[in-house]
C-alpha positions in Angstrom: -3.6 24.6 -12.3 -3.7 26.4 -16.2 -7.0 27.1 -17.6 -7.4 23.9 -19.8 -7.1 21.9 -16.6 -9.4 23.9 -14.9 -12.3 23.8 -17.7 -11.4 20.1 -18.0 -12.0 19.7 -13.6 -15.4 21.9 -14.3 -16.5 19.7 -17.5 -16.0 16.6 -15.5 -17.8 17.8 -12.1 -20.9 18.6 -14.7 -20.8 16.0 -15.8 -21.0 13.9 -12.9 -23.7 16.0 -11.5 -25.6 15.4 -14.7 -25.2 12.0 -14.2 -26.0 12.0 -10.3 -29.3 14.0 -11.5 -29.8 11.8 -13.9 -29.7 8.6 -11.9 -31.7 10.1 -8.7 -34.7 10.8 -11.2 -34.4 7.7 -13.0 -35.1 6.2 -9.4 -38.0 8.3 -8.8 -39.7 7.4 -12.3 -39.1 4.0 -11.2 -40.6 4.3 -8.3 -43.6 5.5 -9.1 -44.0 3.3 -11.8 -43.6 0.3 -9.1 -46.4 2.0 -6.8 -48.5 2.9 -10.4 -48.2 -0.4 -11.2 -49.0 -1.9 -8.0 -52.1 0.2 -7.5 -53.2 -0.2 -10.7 -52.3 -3.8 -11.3 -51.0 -4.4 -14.6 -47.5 -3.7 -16.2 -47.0 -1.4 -18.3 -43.7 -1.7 -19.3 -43.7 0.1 -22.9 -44.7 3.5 -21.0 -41.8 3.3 -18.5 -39.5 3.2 -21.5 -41.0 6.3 -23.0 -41.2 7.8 -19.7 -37.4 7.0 -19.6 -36.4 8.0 -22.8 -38.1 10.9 -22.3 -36.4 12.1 -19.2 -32.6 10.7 -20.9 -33.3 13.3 -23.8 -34.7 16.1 -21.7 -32.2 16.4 -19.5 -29.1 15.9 -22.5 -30.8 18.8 -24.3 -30.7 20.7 -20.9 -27.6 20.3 -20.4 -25.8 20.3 -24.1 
């Protein structure tokens, strides 16, 4: 394995661990937004999406 190959194996293995990260929070978030809007009763659908967004950007600016 050269160097490019190598720095291309280690860009890919971030990225899938950005994307695992990603996804296992996403879950959480909807999660609690489930139980939130169960306890609360009423949907709130708009503030999941800015919850979402939210966490998309934060973590892309982490990790870029």
């Amino acid at each position: 394995m050269n160097i490019s190959s190598q720095q291309a194996f280690f860009n890919w293995k971030n990225q899938m661990i950005f994307f695992i990260i990603q996804d296992l929070l996403a879950y959480i978030y909807i999660y609690i937004y489930i139980y939130m809007c169960v306890k609360e009763k009423h949907q709130s659908l708009q503030q999941y999406i800015v919850i979402r967004l939210t966490l998309t950007l934060g973590l892309k600016s982490v990790y870029n």
